[in-house]
N, C-alpha and C positions, 0 to 999 in steps of 0.2 A: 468556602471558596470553591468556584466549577471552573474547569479549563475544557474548552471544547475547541476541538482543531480538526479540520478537514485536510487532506493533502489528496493532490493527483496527478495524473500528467498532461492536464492541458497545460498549452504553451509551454512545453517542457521541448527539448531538442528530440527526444525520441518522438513526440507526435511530429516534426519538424523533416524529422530523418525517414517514416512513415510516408508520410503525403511525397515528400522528394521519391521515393522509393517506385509509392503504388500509380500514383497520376503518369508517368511517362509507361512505363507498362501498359497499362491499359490505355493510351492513345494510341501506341504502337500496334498494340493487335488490334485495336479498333482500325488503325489505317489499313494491317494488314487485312483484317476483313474484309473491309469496303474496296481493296487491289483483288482479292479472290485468292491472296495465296496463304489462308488460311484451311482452305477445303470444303469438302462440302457439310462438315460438323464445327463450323469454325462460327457459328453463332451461338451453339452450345458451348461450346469452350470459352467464347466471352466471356457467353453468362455465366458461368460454375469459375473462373477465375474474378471476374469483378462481382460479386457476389462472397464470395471468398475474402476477397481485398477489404469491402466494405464492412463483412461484418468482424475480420478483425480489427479495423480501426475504431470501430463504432465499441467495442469491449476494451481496447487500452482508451478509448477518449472517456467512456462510462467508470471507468474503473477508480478506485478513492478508498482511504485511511478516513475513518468517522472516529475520533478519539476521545474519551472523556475522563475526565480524572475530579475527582470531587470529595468532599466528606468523609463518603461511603465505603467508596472503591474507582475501579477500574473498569471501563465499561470501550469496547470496541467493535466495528462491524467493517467489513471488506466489502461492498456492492459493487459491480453485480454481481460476483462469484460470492459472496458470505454474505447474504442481506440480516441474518438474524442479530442483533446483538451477544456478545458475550460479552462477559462480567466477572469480576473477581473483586470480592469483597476485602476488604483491610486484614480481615482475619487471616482471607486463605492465601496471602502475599506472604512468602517468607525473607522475602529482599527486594529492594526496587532502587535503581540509583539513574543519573542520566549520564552520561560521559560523551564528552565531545569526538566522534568518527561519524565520516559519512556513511558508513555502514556498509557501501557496495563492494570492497572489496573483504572483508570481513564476513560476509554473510553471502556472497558469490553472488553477485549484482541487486539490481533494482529489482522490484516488487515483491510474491509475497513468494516464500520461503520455506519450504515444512523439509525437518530431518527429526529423526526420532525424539531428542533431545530439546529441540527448538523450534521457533515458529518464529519464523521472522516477516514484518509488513515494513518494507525500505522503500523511503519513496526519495526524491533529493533533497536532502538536508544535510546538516551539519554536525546534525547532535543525535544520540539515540537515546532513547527510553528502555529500559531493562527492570524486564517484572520477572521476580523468577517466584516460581509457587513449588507445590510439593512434588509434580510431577514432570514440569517442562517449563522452559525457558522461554518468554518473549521479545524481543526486541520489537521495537517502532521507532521511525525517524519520525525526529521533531522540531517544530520551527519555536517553540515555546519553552525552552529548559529551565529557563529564569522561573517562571509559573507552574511549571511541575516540582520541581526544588525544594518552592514555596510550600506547596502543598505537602510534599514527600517530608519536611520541618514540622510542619503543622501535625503530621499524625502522628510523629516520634516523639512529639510532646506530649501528647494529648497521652501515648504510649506511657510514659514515664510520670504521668497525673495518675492514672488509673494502676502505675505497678506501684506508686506512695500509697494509695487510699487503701489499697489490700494487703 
């Protein structure tokens, strides 16, 4: 069994809250611009704040939870800031459970999260994913609990086949 889930913040109210935010900003110095009572470096300051605007939105619109739970393990990647995969094999899992919170206040809002202890990737859900291995702790929100569960059943059996045969 493979569960593979994506999450991000398109069409989420914070890209919503963004565009509300950045678009009248930059009309208004745009207006002020083109009145002159921006100065005579007031083309540059456009450009280095809408330039600014765009490629922050253009990184939370890019931004995404790549999640995979399978057979094997546990496989996750954060683009564009983590594009690499990482992975955690069934072995080096010492606990993994899902439990129903939306994780923002728990884990000090939305996105991704690093404290010595934990690594948390929160994006809006309901449910979190919790992988704890030898060294740090993970959380993930997830839209799929029913199918991780599943899964998370599937290896505690297959666990308790292989501690009968030995």
């Amino acid at each position: 069994m493979v569960l593979n889930e994506r999450q991000d913040f398109r069409g989420s109210i914070i890209m919503w809250a963004i565009i509300l935010i950045e678009l009248p900003t930059l009309i208004l110095l745009t207006v002020f611009y083109f009145t002159g009572n921006l100065g005579e470096d007031g083309g540059k300051m456009l450009l280095i704040i809408g330039t600014i605007m765009i490629g922050a939105f253009s990184l939370i619109f890019n931004m995404r939870l790549d999640l995979r739970v399978d057979d094997y393990g546990i496989s996750f990647r954060n683009p564009p800031i983590f594009n690499k995969w990482t992975k955690f094999k069934k072995e080096e899992i010492e606990n993994v459970y899902v439990k129903k919170s939306d994780g923002i206040l728990e884990y000090g809002g939305i996105g991704v999260r690093f404290s010595r202890k934990i690594k948390a990737y929160i994006y809006f859900s309901d449910h979190i994913f919790i992988v704890e291995t030898k060294n740090k702790k993970y959380a993930f929100s997830t839209h799929k609990p029913l199918e991780i569960e599943k899964i998370i059943a599937l290896w505690k059996s297959e666990e308790e086949v292989l501690s009968i045969n030995n």
